[in-house]
Residue frames as qw, qx, qy, qz and C-alpha x, y, z in Angstrom:
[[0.463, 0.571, -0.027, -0.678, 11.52, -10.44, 10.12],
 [0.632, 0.196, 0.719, 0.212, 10.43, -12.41, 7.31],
 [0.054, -0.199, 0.432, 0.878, 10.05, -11.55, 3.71],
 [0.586, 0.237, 0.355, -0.689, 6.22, -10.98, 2.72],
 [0.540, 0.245, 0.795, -0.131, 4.36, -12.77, 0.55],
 [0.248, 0.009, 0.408, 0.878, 4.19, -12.33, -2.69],
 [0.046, -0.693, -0.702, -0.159, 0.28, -11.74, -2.22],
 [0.314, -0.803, -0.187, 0.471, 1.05, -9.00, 0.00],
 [0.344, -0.362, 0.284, 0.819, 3.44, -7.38, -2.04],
 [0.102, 0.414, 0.684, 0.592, 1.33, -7.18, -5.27],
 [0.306, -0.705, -0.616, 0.176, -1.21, -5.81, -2.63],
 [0.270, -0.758, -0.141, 0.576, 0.86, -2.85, -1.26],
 [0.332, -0.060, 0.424, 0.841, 2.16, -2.14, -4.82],
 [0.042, 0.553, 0.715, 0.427, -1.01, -1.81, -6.13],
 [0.227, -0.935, -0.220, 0.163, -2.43, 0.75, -3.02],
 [0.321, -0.522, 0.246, 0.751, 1.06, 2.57, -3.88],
 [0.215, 0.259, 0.573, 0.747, 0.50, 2.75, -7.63],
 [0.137, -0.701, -0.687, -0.133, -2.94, 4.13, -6.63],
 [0.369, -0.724, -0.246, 0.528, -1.64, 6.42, -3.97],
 [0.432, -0.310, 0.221, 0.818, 0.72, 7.90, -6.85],
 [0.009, -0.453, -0.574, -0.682, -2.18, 8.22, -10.01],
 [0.188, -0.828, -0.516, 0.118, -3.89, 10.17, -6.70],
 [0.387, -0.527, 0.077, 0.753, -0.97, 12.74, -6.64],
 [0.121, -0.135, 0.498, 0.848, -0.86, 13.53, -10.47],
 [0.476, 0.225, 0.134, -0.840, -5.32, 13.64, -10.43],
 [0.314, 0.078, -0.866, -0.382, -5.91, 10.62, -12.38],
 [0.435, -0.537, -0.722, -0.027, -7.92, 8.67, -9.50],
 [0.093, -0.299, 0.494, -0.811, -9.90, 10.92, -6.78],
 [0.449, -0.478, -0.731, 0.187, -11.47, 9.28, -3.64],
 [0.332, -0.783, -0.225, -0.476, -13.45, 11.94, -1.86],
 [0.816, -0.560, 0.018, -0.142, -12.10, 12.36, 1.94],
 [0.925, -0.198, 0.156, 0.283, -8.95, 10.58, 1.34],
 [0.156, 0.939, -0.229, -0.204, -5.42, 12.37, 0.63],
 [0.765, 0.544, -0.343, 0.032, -2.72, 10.61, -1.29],
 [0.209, -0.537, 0.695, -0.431, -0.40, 10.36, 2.14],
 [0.680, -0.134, 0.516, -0.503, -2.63, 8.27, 3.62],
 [0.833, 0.370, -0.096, -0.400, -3.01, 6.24, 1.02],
 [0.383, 0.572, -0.659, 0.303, 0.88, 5.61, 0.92],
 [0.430, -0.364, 0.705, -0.431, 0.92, 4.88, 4.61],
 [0.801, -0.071, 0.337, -0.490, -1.31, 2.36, 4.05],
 [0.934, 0.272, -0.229, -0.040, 0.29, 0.43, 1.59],
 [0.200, 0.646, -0.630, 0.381, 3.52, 0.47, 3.81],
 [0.503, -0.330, 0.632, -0.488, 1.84, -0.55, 6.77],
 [0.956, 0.150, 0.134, -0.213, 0.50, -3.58, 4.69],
 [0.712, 0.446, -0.506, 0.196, 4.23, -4.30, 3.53],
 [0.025, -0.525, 0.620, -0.583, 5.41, -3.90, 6.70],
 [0.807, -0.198, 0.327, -0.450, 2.57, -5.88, 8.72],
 [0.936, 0.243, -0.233, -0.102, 3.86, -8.72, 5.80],
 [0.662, 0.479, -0.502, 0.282, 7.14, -8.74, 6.62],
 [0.110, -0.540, 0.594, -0.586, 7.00, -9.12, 10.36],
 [0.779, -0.095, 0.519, -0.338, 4.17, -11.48, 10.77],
 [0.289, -0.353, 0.886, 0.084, 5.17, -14.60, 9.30],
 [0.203, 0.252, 0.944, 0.064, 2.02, -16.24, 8.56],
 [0.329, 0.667, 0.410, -0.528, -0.04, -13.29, 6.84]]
C-alpha cells in the first residue's frame, strides 16, 4: 500500500465534507442517502492508497 495522492485526498475529503452537510440538511441530492455518499469517498481513499499510480 502506498499513501494517496494528495489529489485524491482533497477529493475524498471533499465527497466526505459533502456526505456530512447531507446528514445535518444543508445539501440534498434527490435519490442519494448520505451513507452512500461516505462509502464513496472511502472507496476513492482507499482505491488511492492501493493503486500506486492513481
Amino acid at each position: 500500500m502506498n499513501a494517496p495522492t494528495q489529489i485524491i485526498f482533497v477529493l475524498s475529503l471533499i465527497i466526505a465534507v459533502l456526505s456530512v452537510l447531507m446528514v445535518y440538511g444543508i445539501v440534498r441530492i434527490p435519490g442519494v442517502q448520505a451513507f452512500w455518499v461516505l462509502l464513496t469517498a472511502f472507496a476513492v481513499l482507499a482505491l488511492g492508497a492501493v493503486f500506486k499510480r492513481l
